[in-house]
N, C-alpha and C positions, 0 to 999 in steps of 0.2 A: 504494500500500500504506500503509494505517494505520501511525502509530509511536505509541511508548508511550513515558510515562517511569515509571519503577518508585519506589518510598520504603519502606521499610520503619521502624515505630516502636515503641518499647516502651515499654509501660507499666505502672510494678511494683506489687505487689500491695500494697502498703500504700495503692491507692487502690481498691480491692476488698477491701476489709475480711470481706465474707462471703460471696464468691461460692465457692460448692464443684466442682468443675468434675472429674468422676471417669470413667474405663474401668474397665469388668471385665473378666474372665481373659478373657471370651467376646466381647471388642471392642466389645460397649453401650455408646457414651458417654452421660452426661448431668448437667444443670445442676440442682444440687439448694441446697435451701433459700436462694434468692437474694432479698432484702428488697428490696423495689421501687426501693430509693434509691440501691443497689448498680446494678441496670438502667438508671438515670437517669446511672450513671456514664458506663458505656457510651453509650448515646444519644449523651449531648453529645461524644462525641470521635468518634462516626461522624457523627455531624450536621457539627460544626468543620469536617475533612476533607473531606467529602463538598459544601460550601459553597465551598470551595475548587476543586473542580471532580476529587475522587480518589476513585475505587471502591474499594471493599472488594476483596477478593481471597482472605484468607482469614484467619482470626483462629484462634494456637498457645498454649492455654493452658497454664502452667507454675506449680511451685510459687512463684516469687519473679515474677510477673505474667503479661504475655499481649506476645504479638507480633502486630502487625497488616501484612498486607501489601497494601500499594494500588496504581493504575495508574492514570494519566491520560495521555490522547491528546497526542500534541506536534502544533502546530499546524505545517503547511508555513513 
């Protein structure tokens, strides 16, 4: 059986300067007006981790940043 090891990271919004990240009443979420340089932020910290050998798993956006959560395989 596979094992896992789990990490979870945060990262605040003061390096997301303009990313707008909204649900409506009706549970539509979506990413509005986001400057390409804002996207590059992103990248480079799924790129870092992921270089590292850690999956995505799921990314919690919030008014003061976002939380990302990852999983990488533990070796026997």
């Amino acid at each position: 059986m596979e094992r896992f090891q789990y990490s979870i990271t945060r990262h605040p919004a003061e390096s997301f300067q303009e990313v707008a990240y909204y649900c409506t009443e009706d549970g539509t979420c979506a990413l509005e007006d986001v400057p390409v340089d804002q996207v590059t932020v992103l990248e480079e910290i799924l790129n870092e981790r992921g270089r590292a050998g850690w999956e995505l798993i799921q990314v919690v956006f919030g008014k003061n940043g976002l939380l990302a959560f990852w999983k990488r395989p533990i070796s026997p």
